[in-house]
Every structure is written in C-alpha cells, then in structure tokens.
C-alpha positions in Angstrom: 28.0 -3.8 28.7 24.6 -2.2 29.3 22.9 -5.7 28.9 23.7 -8.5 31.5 24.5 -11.3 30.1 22.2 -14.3 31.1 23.7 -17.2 30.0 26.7 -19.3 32.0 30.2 -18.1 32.0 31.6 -21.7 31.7 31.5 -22.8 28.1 31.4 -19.7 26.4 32.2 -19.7 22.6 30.2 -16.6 21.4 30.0 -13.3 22.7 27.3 -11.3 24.2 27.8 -8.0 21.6 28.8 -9.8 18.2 25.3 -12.1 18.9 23.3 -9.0 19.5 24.7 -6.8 16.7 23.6 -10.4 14.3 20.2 -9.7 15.4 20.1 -6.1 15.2 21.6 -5.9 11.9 19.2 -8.7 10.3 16.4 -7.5 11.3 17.1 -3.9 10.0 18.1 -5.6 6.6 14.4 -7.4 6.6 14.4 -10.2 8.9 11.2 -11.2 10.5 11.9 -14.5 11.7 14.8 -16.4 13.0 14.7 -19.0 10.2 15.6 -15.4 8.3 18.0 -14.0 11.3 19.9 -17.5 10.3 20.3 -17.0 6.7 21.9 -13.5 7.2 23.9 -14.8 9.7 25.5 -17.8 7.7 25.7 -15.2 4.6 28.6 -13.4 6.8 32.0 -13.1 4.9 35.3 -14.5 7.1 36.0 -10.7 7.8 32.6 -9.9 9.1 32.7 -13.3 11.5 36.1 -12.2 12.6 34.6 -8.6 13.9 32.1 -10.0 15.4 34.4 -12.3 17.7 33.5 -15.6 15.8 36.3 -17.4 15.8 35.4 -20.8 16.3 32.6 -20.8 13.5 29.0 -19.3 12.7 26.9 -19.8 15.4 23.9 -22.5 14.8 20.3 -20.6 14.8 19.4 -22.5 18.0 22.1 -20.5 20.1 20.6 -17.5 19.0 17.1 -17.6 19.4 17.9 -19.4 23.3 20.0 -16.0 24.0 17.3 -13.6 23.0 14.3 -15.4 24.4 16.2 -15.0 28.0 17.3 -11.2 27.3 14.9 -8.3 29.4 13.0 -6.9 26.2 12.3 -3.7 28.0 16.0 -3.3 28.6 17.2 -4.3 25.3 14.8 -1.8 23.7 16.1 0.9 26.1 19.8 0.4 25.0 18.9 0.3 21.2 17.2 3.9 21.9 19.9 5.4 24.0 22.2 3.7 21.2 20.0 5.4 17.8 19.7 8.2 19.7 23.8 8.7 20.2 23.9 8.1 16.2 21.0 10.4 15.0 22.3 13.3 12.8 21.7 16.6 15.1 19.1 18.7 13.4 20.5 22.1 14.8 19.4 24.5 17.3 15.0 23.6 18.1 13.7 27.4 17.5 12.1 28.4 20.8 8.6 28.0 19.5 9.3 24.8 18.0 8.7 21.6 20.9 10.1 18.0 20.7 6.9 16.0 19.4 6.4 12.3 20.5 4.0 10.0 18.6 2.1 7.4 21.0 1.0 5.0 18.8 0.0 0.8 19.3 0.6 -1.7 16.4 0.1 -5.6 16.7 3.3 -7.5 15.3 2.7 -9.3 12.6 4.5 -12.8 13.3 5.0 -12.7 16.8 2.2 -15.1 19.4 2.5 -16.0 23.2 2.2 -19.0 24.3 -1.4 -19.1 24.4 -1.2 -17.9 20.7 -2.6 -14.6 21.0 -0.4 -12.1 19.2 1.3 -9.6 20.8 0.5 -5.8 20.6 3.6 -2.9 21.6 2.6 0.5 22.3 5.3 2.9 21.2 7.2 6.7 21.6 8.2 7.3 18.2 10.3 11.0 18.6 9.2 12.5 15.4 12.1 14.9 14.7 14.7 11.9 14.3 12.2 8.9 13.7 13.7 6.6 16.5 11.4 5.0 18.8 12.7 6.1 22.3 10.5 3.5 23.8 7.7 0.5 23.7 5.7 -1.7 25.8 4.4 -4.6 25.7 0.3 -4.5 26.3 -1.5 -7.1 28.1 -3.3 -10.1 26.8 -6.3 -9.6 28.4 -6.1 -5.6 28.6 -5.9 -2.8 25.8 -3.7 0.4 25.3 -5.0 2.5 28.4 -3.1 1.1 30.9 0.3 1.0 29.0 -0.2 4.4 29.1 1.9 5.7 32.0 4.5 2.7 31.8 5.8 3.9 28.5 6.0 7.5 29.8 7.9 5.7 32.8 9.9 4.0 30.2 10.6 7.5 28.0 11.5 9.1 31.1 14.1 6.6 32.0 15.7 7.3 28.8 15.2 11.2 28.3 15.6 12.2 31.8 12.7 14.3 32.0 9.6 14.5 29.7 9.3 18.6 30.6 7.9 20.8 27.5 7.4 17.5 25.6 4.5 17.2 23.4 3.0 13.8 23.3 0.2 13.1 20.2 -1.9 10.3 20.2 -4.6 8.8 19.1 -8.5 9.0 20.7 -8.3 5.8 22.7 -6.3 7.9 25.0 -8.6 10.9 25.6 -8.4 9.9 28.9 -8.1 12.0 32.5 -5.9 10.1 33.5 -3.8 10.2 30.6 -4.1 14.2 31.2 -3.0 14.4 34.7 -0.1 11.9 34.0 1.3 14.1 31.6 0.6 17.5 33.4 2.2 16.1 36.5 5.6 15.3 34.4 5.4 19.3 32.7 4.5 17.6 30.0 1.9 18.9 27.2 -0.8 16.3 25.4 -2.4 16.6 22.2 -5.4 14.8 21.9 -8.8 14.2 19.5 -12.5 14.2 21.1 -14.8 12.0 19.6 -17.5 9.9 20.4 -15.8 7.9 23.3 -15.7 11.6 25.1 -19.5 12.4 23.9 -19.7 15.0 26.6 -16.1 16.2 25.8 -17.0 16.5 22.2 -20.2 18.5 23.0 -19.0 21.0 25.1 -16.2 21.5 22.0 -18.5 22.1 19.0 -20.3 24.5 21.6 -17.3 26.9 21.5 -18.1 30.1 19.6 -15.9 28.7 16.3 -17.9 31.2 14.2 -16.0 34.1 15.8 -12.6 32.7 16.1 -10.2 33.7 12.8 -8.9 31.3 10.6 -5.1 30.5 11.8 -4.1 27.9 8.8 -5.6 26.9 5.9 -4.3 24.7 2.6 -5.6 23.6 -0.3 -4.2 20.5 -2.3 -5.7 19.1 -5.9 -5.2 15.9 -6.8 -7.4 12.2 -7.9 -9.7 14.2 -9.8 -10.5 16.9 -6.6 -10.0 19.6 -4.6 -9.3 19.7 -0.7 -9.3 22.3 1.8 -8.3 22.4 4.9 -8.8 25.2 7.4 -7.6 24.9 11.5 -8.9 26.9 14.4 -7.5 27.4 17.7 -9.2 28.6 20.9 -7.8 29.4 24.6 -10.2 28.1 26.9 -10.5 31.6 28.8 -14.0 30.2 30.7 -13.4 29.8 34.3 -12.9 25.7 34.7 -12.4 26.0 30.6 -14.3 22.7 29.4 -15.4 19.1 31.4 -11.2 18.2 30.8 -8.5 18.4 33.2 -5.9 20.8 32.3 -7.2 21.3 29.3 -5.4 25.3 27.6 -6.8 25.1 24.1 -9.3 23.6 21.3 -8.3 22.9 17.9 -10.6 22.9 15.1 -9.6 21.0 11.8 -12.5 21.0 9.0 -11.7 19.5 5.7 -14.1 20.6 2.5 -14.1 18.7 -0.6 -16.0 19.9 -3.5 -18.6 17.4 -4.7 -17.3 15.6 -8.1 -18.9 16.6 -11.6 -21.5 14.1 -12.7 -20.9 12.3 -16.2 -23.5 13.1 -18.5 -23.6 10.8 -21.5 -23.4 12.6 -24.7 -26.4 14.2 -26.4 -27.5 12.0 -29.1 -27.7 14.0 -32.4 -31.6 14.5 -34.0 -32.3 12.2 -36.5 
C-alpha cells in the first residue's frame, strides 16, 4: 500500500485500508469531526463491516482518530489525488488551443486548531477540468500564502510528473517575481491580477495603449433589476523588456459597465 502503516504489527485487529476508506467515505458524506466520522462508522451494516475487514467488531472512535493523527498528511493527500485522479471520467481529447488550468487558491478550515489554537490554513491545486484537488499544503502559523508557494508546485509536480504548458491562476497575493520565475523555470504559464500590492505593476498596465487594442470578448447578462457588460482586452507586450514583470507575454484587460439604476419617483399627486 502506498501509505506506510505506522502503527505496531503485534496486536493488530483492524486494517490499515478498511480504516482509511471509513474516514474517506465519512467525510465525503458530510463529516467534519470525528465525533461525526464515529457515527457513520457505527451506522455500517454487517456486509459493509465484513468488506472493510472488520471482523472482530466496529472499531471504537479512539482507534481512529490515534491512526490518522500519526499518518504523513502530505502523503495521504497525494494518494487520494493520484487515487481521484485514476477515477475521474476522461473528458476526451484537450483541443490544441485549449491548456490544463490549475486554481491556486488558500482557505482556513473551519474546525480544525493546532495546539497553540490557531486554526489552520491549506493552500490548494484544484485542476479545474475534473475538480479534484491534485494537491495542498499546509501554511505556517506565523507566515502567509507566499511561501507555500513553490512547495505546492513541488507537491503538483510529484503527482503530475511535470507541470509543462500548465496554466496556474491565482489570486493577487501571489503577483510575486518569484512566483513568476518559479513557474517559468518548470515551462509553466501563470495567470495573475495587478493591483495595488504591485502599484508600479499596475501603473505601467493602465499605461498600455488599451484605446487602440480591439475588443476580443464581450458579454452582456441582465438580471436583479440590471444590466452588465463585460468586455476583455488582450495585449502582447512587444516593448523591448515588455513591462517591470519577469517573463511577463501578455496584459489582459477586463472592464465591467453597469448601467446606473432608474430612480423611483413618487407619483404625481392629482390637482385639487
């Protein structure tokens, strides 16, 4: 098995996969504590228990939670990717235009503290054809997002075997240089906002000559009572050293126009 086993061979009564798939399983049905890990667990049918290779009874809540605690989160994560990944429906041949797209994206889990009792914030590589998470890190404590950065491309790489022609999105926190060379190093491609954390960045882009570049997309929804548009622009950055960005190929433009709303007037009143 892909995941090592940590607990002594001497005294065994449950094994390694059927405790695993218990987890696995309850928390996909909803589980987001082991008080509710247990309850799905002791809701198993004599069938299911006998699949899993429970044979001398349900396993108590306790022997659970002292198997996952020891487990390499990193690796278990992996293996649950690799293991999504070999059961994702195929969605036929990627047109040559068309590039695998992978969200970076950080959310603190709700529920889950350290010792110290801060909570604890993952940053993740959701693959946004299939919707699996290929990867996700744990960020420090006493640090932010930036430096999970190149450990969760590390951690996609692992999986993927190579990140070329990827595109990775995220969000402006990561408008770094570094995060840029990282990626253009692996033959990878980065799609990033500028705003005010890059004020120089975002200078040098509303500088670009927008007025003369033609409109490549536009859409219009209706909807609460208004009207949207939406129009996107996109520029190669033909100017020797393009803009103050490392590897930087092209600006995108995306301006959104929304009508004012009508004002109420209140109805005439009628002469008397």
């Amino acid at each position: 098995m892909a995941v090592p086993d940590p607990r002594s061979p001497r005294g065994l009564r449950y094994p390694l996969a059927g405790l695993l798939v218990v987890a696995v399983c309850a928390v996909v049905a909803g589980a987001s504590s082991m008080a509710a890990i247990a309850d799905w667990l002791h809701d198993l049918d004599d069938i299911a228990c006998a699949r899993l290779g429970f044979m001398r009874g349900v396993p108590a809540a306790t022997t659970v939670w002292r198997l996952l605690i020891r487990l390499d989160a990193d690796l278990l994560a992996t293996v649950l990717a690799g293991w999504l990944r070999s059961r994702a429906v195929p969605a036929g041949p990627r047109r040559p235009r068309y590039r695998q797209v992978i969200a970076v994206d950080g959310k603190t889990v709700r529920g889950a503290r350290r010792p110290d009792g801060s909570q604890v914030h993952l940053l993740s590589a959701l693959d946004t054809s299939t919707g699996i998470v290929l990867a996700q890190v744990t960020v420090d404590a006493k640090s932010n997002e930036i430096p999970a950065f190149t450990p969760l491309l590390d951690a996609v790489e692992r999986l993927l075997g190579s990140l070329h022609g990827l595109i990775f999105v995220a969000d402006a926190l990561h408008t770094q240089v570094g995060h840029a060379s990282e990626i253009a190093r692996r033959g990878a491609h980065l799609l990033i906002p500028a705003k005010g954390n890059q004020p120089r960045l975002f200078a040098q882009l509303k500088t670009l000559p927008w007025a003369q570049v033609p409109i490549g997309h536009q859409t219009r929804d209706a909807g609460h009572g208004r009207r949207e548009t939406r129009t996107v622009k996109a520029i190669t950055l033909h100017t020797p050293g393009g803009i103050g960005f490392p590897h930087a190929q092209q600006a995108v433009r995306i301006t959104r126009t929304v009508p004012p709303l009508p004002v109420a007037r209140p109805p005439a009143r009628p002469p008397t």
